[in-house]
C-alpha positions in Angstrom: 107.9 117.9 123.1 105.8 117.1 126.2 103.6 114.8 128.6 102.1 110.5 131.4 102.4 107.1 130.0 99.4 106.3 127.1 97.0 104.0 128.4 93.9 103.6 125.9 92.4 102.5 129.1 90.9 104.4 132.4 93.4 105.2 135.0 91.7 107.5 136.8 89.7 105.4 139.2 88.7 107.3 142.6 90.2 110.5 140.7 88.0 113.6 142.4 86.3 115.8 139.8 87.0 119.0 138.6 84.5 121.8 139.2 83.2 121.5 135.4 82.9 118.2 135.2 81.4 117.8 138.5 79.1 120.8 137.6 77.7 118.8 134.4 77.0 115.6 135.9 75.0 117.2 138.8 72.7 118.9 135.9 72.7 116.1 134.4 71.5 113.7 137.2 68.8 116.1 138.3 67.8 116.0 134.8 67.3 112.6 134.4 66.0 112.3 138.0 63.1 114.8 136.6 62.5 112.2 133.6 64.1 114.4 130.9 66.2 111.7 129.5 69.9 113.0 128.2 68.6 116.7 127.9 71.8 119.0 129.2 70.9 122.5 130.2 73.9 123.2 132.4 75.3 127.0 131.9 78.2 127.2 129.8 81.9 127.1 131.5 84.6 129.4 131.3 88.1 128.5 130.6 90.9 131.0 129.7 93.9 130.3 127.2 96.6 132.1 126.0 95.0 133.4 122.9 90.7 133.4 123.7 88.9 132.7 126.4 86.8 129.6 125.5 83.2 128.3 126.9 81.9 124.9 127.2 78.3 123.8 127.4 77.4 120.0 127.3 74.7 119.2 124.7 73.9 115.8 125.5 75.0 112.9 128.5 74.2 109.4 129.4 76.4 108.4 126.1 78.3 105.0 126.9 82.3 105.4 126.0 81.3 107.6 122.9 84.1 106.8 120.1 83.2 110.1 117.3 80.9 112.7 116.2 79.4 114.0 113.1 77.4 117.0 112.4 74.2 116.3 110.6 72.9 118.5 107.7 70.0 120.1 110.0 72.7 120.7 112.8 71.8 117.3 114.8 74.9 115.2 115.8 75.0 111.2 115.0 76.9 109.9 117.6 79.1 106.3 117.8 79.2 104.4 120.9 81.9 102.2 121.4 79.3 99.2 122.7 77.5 99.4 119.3 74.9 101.5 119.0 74.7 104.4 116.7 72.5 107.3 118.2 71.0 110.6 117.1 71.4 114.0 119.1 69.0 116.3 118.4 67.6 119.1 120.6 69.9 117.7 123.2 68.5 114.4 123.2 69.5 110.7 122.6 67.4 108.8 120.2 66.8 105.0 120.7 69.9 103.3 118.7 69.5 102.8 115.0 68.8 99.6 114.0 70.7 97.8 111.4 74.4 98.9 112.8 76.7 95.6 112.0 78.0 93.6 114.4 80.8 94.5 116.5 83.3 92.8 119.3 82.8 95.4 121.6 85.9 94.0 124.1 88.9 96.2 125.4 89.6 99.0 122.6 87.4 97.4 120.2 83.7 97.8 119.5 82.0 100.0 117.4 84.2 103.3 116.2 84.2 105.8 113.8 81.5 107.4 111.5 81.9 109.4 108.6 79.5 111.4 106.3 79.8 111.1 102.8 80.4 114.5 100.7 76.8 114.3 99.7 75.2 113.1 102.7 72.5 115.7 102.5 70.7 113.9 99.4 72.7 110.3 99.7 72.2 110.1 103.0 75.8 107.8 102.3 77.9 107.0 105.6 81.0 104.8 107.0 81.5 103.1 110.2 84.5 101.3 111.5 84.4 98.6 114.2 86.0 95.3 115.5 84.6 92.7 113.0 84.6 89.2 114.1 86.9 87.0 111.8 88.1 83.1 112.2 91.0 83.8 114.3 89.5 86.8 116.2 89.0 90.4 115.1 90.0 93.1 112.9 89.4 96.9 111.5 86.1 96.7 109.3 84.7 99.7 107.4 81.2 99.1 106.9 79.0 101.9 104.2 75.0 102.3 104.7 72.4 104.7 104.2 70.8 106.3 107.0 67.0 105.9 106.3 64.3 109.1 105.8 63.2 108.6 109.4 66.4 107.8 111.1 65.6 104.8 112.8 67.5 102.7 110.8 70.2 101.8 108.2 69.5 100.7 105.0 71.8 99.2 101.8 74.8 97.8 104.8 78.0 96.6 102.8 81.5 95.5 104.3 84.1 97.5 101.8 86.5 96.3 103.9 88.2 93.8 106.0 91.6 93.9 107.6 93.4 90.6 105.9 94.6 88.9 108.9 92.3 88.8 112.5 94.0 88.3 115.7 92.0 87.4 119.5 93.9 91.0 120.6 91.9 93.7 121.5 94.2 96.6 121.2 95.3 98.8 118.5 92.5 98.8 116.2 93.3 102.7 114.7 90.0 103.0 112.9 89.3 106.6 112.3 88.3 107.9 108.8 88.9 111.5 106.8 86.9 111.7 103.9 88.5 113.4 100.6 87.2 115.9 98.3 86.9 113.3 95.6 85.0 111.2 98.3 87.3 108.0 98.7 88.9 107.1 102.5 91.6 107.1 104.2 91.4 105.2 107.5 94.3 104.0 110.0 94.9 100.3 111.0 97.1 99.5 114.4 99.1 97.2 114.3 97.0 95.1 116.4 99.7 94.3 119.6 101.9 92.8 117.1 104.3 95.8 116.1 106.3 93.8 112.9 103.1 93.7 111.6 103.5 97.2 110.6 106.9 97.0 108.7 105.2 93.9 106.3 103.6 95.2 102.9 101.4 92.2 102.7 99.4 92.7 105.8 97.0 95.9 106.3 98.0 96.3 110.2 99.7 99.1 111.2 99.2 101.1 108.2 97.4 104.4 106.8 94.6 102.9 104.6 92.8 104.5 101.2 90.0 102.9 99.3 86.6 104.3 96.9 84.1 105.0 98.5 82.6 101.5 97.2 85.8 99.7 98.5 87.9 100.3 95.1 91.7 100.6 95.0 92.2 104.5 93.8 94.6 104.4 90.9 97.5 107.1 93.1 98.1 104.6 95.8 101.3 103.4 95.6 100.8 99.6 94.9 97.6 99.9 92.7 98.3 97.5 90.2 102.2 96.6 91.1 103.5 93.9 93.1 105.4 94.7 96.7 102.2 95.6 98.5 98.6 95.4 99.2 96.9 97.6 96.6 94.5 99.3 99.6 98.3 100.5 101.3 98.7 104.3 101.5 101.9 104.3 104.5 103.3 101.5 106.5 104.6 101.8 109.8 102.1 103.1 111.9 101.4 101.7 115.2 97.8 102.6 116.5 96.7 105.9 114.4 93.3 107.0 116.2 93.6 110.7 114.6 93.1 111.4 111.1 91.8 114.5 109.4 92.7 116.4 105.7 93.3 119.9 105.6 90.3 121.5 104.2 92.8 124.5 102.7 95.4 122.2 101.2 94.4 118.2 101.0 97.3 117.4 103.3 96.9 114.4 105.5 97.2 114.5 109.3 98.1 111.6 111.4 97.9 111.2 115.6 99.0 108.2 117.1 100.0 106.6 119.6 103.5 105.6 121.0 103.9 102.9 123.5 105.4 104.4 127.0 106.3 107.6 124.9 106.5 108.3 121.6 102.9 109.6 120.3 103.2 110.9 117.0 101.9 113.6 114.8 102.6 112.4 111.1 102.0 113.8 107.4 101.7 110.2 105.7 102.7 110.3 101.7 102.0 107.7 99.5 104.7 104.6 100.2 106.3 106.0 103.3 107.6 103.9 105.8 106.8 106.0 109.5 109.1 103.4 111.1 107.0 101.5 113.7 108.4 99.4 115.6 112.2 100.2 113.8 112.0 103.4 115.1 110.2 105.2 118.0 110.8 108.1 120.7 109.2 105.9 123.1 109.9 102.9 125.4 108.4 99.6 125.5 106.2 99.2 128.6 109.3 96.9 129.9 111.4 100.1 130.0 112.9 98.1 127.3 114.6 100.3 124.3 112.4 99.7 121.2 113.7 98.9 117.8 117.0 100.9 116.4 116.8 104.3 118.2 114.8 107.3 117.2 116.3 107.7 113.2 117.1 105.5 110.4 117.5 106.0 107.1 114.8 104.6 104.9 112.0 105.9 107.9 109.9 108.9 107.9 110.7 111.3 111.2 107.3 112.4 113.1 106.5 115.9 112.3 106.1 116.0 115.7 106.2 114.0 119.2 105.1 113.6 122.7 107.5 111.8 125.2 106.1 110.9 128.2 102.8 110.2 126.0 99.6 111.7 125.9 97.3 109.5 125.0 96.4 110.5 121.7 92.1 110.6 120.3 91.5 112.1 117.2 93.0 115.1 115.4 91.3 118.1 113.5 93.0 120.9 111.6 91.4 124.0 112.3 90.2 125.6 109.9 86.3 128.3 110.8 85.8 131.4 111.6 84.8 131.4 115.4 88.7 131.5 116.1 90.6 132.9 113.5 93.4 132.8 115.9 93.8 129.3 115.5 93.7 129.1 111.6 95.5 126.0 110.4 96.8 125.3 114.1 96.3 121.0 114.8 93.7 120.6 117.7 94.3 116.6 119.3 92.1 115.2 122.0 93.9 113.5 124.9 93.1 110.9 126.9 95.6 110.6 129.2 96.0 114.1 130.6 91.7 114.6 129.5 93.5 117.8 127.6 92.5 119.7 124.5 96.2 120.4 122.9 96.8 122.6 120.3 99.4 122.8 118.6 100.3 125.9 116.7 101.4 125.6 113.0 104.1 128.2 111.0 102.1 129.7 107.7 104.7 126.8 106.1 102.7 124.6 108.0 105.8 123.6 110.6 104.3 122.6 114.6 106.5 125.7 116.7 104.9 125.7 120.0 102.0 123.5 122.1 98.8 124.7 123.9 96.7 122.1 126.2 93.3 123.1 127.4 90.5 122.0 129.5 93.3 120.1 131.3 91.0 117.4 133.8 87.8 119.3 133.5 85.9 117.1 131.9 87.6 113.4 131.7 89.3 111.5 128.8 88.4 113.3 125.7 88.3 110.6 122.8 87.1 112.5 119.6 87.4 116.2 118.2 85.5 118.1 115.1 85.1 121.7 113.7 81.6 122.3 113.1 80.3 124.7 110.6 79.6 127.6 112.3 83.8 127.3 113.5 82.9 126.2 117.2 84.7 122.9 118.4 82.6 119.2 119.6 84.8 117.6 122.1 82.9 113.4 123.1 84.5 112.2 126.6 85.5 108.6 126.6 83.5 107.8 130.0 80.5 105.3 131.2 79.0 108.4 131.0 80.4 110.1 128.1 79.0 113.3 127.2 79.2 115.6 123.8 80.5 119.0 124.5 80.5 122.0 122.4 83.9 124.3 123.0 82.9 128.1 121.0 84.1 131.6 122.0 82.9 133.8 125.0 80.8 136.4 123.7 82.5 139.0 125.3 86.0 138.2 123.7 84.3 138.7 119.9 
């Protein structure tokens, strides 16, 4: 297992560009210097791995601290940014924010986060957002539905289905990302919100892998639904800040990233009632140097199914699962903001993490979200005051 110290944060102050990165935000100044708002037409780059030689084109700039992507049903992209607007990308360029977004607490790691399509988005025009909701003692994970309106320009129908149970002025940890199942209900992370025994209490939603209806209903298989010893919307405790979540398209299984504190960033496979031992056990260090909880096992605690140590900084996670790589079928691609690497990490056909892969290392800044698109190429959103959405596909000349 590999790689610096976390830090949700930018550490990179006065760091000197790579030549890609550098590349794209000269095109992308002359651009807007010409009046062509966020319109990116900078040649693809080249980078070489050990399996395909990759190219990387920026579709759209001028994004501020984008949080995730989505692929709309007519190829545009709908876009979060962490300050709380939603936008459009379409034709490489950013609409005016949609109106009707709820209202965030857009301070330190909170703001406005993830968005997720509903299976039938292309006739329900259904979606989820996450974000720092406001709340009498401070703030907490929110999942807010709407419907994105004919003309785009605004959401329509906005209901809270959720709201973490306890708020707290903190402004780490929030977790937030969705995955979507087949039958169309959520599971969504919570951090444990700077206060780890959070995650080891049954009766509090921090630090926990959540899953409700897609109206904000408790499904019948989680493992509290209708017993005592838990909150009914509990998939998996002990989780402290999962920012990656994804479902295997091939098999339904669950995929966790997370982050450790100084070490210890996790990729987990969260089952109904497990305990993934935050802060009881961990492969990190508190930020002291001080030894966390009871050491790295204990019975009773799930074992990551895999770990960084130093950390990496973990964004989201995808499984990889399209035809413009076959090489990578079922392999785990995570978005890192610490080393601003693409890592993949390469799975057995039993579905067992053998060997690790990171990509793109520096080139472009911290990269904060990761999604397969349909045509199998990869969209890669840099966590930056100018954050940019990058698509990651196959040289021709490696077909």
């Amino acid at each position: 297992m590999h790689p610096p110290d976390r830090t949700e944060f930018p550490a990179t102050a006065g760091r000197p560009l790579g030549p890609a990165r550098l590349a794209m935000q000269l095109s992308a100044t002359l651009l807007l210097a010409a009046g062509l708002g966020a319109t990116v037409s900078a040649a693809p780059q080249e980078f070489p791995t050990s399996k395909v030689p990759l190219a990387v084109e920026p579709i759209a700039t001028g994004l501020k601290h984008p949080w995730a992507v989505e692929v709309l049903p007519d190829g545009a992209y709908i876009v979060t940014e962490r300050e709380g607007s939603l936008r459009i990308v379409r034709n490489g360029q950013l609409s005016a924010p949609i109106l009707g977004v709820p209202q965030v607490v857009a301070q330190d790691q909170g703001g406005l986060l993830d968005v997720a399509l509903a299976p039938d988005f292309a006739t329900s025009r259904i979606l989820f957002l996450t974000h720092s909701a406001p709340g009498q003692d401070g703030t907490g994970t929110a999942v807010t539905r709407a419907r994105l309106s004919a003309d785009e320009k605004s959401l329509e129908d906005v209901r809270r289905i959720f709201t973490m149970n306890r708020a707290t002025p903190n402004g780490e940890n929030f977790g937030a990302r969705i995955a979507i199942a087949a039958d169309g209900s959520l599971f969504f992370g919570t951090g444990d919100r700077g206060e780890p025994d959070r995650a080891q209490d049954p009766r509090d939603h921090a630090g926990a892998i959540l899953h409700v209806a897609a109206d904000g209903g408790i499904p019948a298989s989680n493992p509290h639904a209708g017993h005592a010893g838990g909150l009914p919307e509990i998939w998996s405790k002990g989780h402290r800040n999962p920012q990656g979540i994804a479902i295997d398209p091939k098999d339904g299984t669950l995929v966790t990233a997370e982050h450790g504190a100084r070490g210890g960033d996790e990729i987990n496979l969260p089952q109904p009632g497990r305990n993934y031992g935050w802060p009881v056990i961990s492969y990190g260090k508190d930020y002291s140097g001080a030894e966390i909880g009871k050491g790295t096992a204990r019975d009773g605690y799930e074992q990551p199914a895999y770990y960084w140590d130093p950390s990496i900084a973990p964004g989201a996670v995808a499984v990889y699962r399209g035809p413009m790589f076959p090489e990578w079928d079922g392999d785990l691609l995570v978005a890192a903001l610490k080393y601003q690497t693409l890592v993949r990490l390469e799975r057995d056909e039993a579905g067992a993490i053998h060997s690790e892969e990171r990509m793109l290392d520096g080139a472009f800044g911290r990269l904060r979200d990761v999604k397969v698109t349909p045509d199998g190429a990869i969209l890669l959103l840099t966590d930056e005051d100018d954050g940019a959405l990058l698509r990651v596909s196959r040289l021709p000349s490696s077909q």
